[in-house]
C-alpha positions as CSV (number, residue, x, y, z in Angstrom):
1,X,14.0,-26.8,28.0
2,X,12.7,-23.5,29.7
3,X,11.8,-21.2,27.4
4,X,14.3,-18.3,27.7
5,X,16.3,-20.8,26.2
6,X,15.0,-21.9,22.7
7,X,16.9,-21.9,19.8
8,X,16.0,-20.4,16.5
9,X,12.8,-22.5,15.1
10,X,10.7,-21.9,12.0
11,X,7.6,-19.8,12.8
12,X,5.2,-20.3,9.8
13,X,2.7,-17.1,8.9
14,X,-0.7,-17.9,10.5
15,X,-2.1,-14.8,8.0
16,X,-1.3,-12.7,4.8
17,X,-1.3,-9.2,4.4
18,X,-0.7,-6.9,1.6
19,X,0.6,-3.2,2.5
20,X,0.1,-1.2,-0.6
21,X,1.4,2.3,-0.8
22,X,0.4,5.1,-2.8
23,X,1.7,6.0,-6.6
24,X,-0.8,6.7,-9.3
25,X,-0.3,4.3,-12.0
26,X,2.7,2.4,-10.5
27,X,-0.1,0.8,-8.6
28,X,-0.5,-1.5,-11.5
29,X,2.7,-3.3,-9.9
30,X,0.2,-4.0,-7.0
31,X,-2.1,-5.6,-9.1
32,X,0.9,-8.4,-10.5
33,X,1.3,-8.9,-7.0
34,X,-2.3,-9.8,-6.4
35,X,-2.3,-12.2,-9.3
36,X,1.3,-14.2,-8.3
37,X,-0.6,-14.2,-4.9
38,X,-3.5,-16.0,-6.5
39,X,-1.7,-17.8,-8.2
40,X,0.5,-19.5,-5.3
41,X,-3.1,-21.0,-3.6
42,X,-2.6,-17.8,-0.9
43,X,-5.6,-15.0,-0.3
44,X,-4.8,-11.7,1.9
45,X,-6.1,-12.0,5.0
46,X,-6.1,-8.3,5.5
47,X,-5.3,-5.5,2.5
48,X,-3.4,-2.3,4.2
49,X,-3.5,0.3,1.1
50,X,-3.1,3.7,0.5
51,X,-4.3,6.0,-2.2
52,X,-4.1,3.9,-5.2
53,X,-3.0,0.8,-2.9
54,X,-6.6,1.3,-1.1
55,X,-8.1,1.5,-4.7
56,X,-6.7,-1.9,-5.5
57,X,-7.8,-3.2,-1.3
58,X,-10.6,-2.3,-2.1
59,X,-11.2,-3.8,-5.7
60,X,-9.7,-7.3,-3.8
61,X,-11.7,-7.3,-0.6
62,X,-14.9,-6.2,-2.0
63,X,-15.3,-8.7,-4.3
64,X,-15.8,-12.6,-3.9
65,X,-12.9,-14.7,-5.1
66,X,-13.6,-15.7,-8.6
67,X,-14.3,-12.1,-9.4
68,X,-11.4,-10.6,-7.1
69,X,-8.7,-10.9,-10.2
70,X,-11.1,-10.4,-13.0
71,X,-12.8,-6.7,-11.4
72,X,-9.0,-5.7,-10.8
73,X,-7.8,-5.9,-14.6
74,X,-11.4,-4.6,-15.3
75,X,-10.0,-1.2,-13.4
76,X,-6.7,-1.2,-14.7
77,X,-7.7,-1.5,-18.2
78,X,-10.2,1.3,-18.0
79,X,-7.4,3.4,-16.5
80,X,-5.3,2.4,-19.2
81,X,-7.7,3.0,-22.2
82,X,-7.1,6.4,-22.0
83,X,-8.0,9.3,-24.7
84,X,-8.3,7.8,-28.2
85,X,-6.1,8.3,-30.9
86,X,-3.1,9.0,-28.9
87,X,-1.1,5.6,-29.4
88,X,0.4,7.6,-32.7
89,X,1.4,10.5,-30.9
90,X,2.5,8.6,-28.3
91,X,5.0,6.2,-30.3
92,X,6.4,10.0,-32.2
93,X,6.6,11.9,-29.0
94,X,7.0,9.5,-26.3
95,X,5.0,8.9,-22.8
96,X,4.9,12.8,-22.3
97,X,2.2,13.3,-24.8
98,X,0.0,10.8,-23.2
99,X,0.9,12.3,-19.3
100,X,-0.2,15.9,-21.4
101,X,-3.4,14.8,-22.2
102,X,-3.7,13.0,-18.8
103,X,-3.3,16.5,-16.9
104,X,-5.5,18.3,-19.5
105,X,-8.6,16.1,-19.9
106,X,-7.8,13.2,-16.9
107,X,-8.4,9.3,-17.1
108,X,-11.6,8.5,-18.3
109,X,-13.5,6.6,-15.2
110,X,-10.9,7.8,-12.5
111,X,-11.1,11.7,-12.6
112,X,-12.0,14.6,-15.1
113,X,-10.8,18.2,-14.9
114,X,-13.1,21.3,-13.4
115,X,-14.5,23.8,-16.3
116,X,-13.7,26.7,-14.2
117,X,-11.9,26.2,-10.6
118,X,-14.0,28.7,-8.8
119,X,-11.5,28.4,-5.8
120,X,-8.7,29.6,-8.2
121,X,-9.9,33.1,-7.8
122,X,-12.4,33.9,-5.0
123,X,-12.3,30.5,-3.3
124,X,-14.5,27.4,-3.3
125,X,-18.1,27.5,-2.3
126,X,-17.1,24.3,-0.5
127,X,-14.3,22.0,0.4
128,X,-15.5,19.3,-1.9
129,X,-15.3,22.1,-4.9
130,X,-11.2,23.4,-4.0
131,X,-9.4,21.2,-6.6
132,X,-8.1,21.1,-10.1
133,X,-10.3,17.4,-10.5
134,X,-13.3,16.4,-10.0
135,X,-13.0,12.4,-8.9
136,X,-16.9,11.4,-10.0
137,X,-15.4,9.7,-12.8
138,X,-14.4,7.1,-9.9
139,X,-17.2,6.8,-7.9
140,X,-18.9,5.7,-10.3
141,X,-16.4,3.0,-11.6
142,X,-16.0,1.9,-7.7
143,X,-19.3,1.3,-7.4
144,X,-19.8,-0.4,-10.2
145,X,-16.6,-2.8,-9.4
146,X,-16.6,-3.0,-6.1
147,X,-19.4,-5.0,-3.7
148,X,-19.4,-2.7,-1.2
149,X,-22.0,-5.0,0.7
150,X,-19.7,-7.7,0.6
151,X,-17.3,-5.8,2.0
152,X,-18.7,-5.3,4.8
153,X,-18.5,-9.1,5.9
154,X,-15.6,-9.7,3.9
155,X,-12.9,-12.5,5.1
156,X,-10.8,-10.0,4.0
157,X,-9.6,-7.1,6.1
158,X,-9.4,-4.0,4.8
159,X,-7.4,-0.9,6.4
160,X,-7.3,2.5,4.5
161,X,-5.3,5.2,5.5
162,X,-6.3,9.2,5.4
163,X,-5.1,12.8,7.1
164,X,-7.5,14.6,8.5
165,X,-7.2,17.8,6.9
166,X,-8.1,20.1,10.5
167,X,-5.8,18.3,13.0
168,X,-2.9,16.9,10.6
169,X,-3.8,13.2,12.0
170,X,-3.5,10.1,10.2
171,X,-6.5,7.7,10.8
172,X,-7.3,4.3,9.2
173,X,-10.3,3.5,8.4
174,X,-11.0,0.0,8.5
175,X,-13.2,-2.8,7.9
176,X,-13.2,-4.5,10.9
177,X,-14.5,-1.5,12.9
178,X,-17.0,0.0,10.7
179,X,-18.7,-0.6,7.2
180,X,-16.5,0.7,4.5
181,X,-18.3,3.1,1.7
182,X,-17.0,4.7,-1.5
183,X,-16.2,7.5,0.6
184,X,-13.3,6.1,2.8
185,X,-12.0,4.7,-0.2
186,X,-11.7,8.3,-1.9
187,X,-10.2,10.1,1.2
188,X,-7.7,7.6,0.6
189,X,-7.0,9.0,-2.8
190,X,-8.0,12.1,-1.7
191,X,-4.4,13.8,-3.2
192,X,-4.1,17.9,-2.8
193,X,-4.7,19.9,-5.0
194,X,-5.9,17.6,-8.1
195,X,-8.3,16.4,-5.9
196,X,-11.0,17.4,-3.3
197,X,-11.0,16.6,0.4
198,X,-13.3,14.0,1.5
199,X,-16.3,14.6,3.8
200,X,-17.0,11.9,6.7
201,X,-19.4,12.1,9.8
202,X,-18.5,16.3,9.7
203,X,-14.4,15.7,8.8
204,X,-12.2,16.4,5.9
205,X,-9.7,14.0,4.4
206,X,-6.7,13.9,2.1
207,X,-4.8,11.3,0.5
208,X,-3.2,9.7,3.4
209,X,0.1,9.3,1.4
210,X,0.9,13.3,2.0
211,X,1.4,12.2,5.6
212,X,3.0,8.9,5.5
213,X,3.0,6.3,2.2
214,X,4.1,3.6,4.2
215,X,1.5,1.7,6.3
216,X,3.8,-1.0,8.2
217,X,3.4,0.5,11.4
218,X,-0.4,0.1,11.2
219,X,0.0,-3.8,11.0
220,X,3.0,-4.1,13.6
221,X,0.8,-2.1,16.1
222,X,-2.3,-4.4,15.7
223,X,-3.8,-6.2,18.5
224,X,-3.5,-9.1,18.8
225,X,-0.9,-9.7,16.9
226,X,-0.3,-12.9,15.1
227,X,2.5,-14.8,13.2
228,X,2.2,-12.9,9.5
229,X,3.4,-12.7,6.1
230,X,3.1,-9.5,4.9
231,X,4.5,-8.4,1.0
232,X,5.5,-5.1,0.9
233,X,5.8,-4.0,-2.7
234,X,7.0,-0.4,-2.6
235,X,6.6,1.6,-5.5
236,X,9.0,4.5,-5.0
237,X,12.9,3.9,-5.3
238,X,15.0,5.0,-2.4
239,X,18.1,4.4,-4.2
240,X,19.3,6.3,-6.9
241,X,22.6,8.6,-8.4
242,X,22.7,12.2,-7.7
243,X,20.5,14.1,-10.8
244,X,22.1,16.1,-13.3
245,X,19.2,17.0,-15.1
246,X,16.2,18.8,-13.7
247,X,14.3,16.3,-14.8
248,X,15.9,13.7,-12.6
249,X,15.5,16.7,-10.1
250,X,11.8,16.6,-10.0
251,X,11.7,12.6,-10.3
252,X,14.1,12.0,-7.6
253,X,12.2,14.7,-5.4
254,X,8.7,12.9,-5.8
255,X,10.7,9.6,-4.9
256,X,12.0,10.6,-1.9
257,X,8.9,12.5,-0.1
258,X,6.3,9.4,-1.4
259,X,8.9,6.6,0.2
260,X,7.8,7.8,3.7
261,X,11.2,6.3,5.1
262,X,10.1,2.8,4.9
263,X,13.7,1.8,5.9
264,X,13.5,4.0,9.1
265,X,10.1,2.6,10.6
266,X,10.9,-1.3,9.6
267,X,14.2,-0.7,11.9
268,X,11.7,0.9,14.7
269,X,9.2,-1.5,14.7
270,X,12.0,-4.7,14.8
271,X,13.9,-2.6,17.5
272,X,9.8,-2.7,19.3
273,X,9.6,-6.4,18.4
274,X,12.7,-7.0,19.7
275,X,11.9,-6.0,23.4
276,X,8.1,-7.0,23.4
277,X,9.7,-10.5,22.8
278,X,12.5,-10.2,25.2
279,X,9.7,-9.0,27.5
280,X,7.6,-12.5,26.6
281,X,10.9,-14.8,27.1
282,X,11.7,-12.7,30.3
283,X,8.0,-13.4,31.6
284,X,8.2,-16.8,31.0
285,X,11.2,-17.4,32.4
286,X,9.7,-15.8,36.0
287,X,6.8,-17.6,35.4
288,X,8.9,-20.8,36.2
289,X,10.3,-20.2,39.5
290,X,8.1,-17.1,40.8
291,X,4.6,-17.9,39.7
292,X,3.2,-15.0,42.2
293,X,5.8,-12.4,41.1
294,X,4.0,-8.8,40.7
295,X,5.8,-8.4,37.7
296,X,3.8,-11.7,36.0
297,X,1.1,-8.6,34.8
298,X,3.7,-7.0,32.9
299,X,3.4,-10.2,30.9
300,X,0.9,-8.3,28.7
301,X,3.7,-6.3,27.0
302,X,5.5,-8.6,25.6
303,X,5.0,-10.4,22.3
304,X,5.7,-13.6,20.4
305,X,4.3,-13.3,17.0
306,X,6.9,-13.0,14.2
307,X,6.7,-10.9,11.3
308,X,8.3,-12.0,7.6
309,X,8.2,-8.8,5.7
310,X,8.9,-9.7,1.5
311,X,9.8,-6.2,0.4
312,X,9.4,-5.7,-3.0
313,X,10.0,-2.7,-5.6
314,X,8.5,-1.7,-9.0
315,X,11.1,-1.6,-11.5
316,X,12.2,1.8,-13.1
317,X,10.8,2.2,-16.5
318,X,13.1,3.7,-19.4
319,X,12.4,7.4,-20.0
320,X,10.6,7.5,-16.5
321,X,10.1,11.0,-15.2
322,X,8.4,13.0,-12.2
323,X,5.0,12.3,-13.9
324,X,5.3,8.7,-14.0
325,X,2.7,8.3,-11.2
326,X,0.1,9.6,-14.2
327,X,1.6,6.9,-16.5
328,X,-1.7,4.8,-17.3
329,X,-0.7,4.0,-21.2
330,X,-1.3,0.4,-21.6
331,X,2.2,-0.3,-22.3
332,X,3.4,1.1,-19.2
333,X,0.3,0.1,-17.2
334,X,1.3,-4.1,-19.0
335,X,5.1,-3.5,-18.2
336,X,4.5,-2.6,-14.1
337,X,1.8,-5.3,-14.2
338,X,3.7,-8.0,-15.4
339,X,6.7,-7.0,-13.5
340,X,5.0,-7.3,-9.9
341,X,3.9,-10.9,-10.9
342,X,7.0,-11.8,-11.9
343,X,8.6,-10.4,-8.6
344,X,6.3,-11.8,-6.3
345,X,6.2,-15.0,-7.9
346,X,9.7,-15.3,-7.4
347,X,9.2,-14.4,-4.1
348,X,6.6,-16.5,-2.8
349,X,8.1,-19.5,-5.0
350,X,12.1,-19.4,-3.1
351,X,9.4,-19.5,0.5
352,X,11.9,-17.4,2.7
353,X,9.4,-17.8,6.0
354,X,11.0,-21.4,6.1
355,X,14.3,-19.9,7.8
356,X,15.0,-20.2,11.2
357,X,13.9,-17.2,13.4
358,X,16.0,-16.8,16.7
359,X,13.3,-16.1,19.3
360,X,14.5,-12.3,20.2
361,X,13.3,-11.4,16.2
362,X,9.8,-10.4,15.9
363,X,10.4,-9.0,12.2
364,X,12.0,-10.5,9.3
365,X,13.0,-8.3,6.0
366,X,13.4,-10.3,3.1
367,X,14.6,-8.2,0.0
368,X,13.2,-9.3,-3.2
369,X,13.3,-5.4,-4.4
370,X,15.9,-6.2,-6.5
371,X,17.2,-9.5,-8.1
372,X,20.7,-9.4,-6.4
373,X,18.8,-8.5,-3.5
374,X,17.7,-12.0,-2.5
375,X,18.3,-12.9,1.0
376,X,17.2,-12.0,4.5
377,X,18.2,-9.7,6.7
């Protein structure tokens, strides 16, 4: 049968790949993921993260395997220890108390406030200095958790994305083209103005999340491409009600600006997919009858790899507000944990790359974000 003409088959992912956003302490949903992962027999090929999702890349590939899951609730549980003696105040006054203290004195091995912001009144002495935090609290921690010489040959991709501060340009910084250091993995998290701008080879990097939280287009855009499964555990909503109290003002307002319209640039990139495969059918097809055809080059643009995107979604918490990102108390830091194994285990468990994929579709959505959500699309 020529090839222009082949029915839907089932394309089974060649690799794995875990795109995890940016969110503070709702990366802890990423870590569940990880572990249901495990858990299934599967390892990530490549880890596409930003901000706190390169935190957790970078805890998963810079590690060997027996120490991959052990190192990440190593970090998670130092993030979650927290300031002592606030479980009491916590359990009278809620989460707020905790997020106070958070603000006023940080998380103990991820960041610790500036005595005196000297930038605050007549401007930093340098870039590094201009922020509320200093982040040598995690440099320390990453590189005492993370095998950064590993890294560098890890089987284990790793993709990290960051703004350059000058020029407004996201870059990735990534494994497979240079040696990974402490340093890419702070630009990463490098989130204005809590935290300082990172310096590499002469430039200055923020948190790549400010410019886009959503990394999908990095992978689609890869050469070469190859047949994937790629979860997709987002951990901002983009559904909710209209708020009616300012609190639900300043939630739903962090929501929408850190979901980086994942929606938007899924439909772009299967709209791409869609004619780079047309392309490879049409090329084929010429190929038959018209093996000397100029247009045979144009082959080259086309595309037959297939992509099964499982999009997931952190639950919302009770009493969740627009400083849940700074939620590291152990229950809440448990709750998302467990939570994104529970998800993904679903997910991975019901298989849904097993459908049949008609040869125009290049990328497949699965919705697991919610549990009505099941299904294809």
């Amino acid at each position: 049968m020529p090839a222009a003409h082949k029915t839907a088959t089932v394309i089974e992912p060649r690799r794995t790949i875990l795109v995890f956003q940016g969110g503070g302490a709702l990366g802890a949903y990423q870590a569940g993921v990880f572990e249901a992962l495990a858990e299934s027999g599967r390892q990530p090929d490549w880890v596409v993260g930003t901000s706190i999702g390169a935190i957790n890349g970078a805890l998963i590939a810079g590690n060997r395997p027996e120490h991959r899951l052990p190192r990440l609730r190593e970090f998670w549980r130092r993030m979650s220890t927290g300031h002592g003696g606030l479980d009491h105040w916590e359990a009278a006054f809620g989460a707020g108390m905790r997020n106070l203290a958070t603000l006023t004195f940080g998380v103990p091995g991820f960041f610790a406030p500036r005595r005196f912001p000297s930038f605050a009144f007549s401007g930093a002495a340098t870039p590094a200095e201009a922020s509320f935090y200093s982040v040598e609290p995690l440099v320390e921690t990453l590189t005492e958790l993370v095998d950064f010489d590993y890294l560098a040959n890890s089987p284990i991709r790793l993709s990290v994305g960051a703004v350059d501060v000058e020029s407004a340009r996201l870059v990735y910084f990534d494994s497979r083209q240079e040696a990974l250091q402490v340093a890419h993995v702070l630009a990463s998290g490098a989130l204005p103005p809590a935290f300082p701008p990172v310096e590499i080879a002469g430039r200055y990097y923020w948190d790549g999340g400010i410019y886009s939280n959503t990394s999908l287009d990095w992978i689609l855009h890869d050469q070469p491409r190859d047949h994937s499964l790629c979860l997709f555990p987002t951990l901002w909503p983009q559904q909710d009600q209209v708020p009616r109290a300012m609190g639900d003002v300043l939630r739903r307002e962090k929501e929408i600006q850190f979901a980086s319209r994942a929606d938007t640039i899924i439909e772009m990139e299967r709209e791409m997919h869609r004619m780079r495969h047309a392309i490879n059918l049409l090329a084929r097809a010429l190929a038959e009858h018209e093996r000397e055809s100029p247009l045979i080059p144009l082959a080259c643009m086309g595309c037959g790899s297939v992509f099964h995107v499982i999009h997931l979604q952190t639950p919302r918490l009770p009493g969740e507000d627009h400083t849940k990102d700074i939620e590291f108390g152990p229950e809440r830091v448990r709750q998302r944990w467990a939570a994104g194994l529970a998800d993904a285990g679903r997910a991975l468990a019901a298989k849904p790359w097993m459908i049949e994929v008609p040869p125009s579709e290049g990328v497949v959505v699965h919705d697991f974000s919610v549990s009505a959500g099941e299904g294809s699309r």
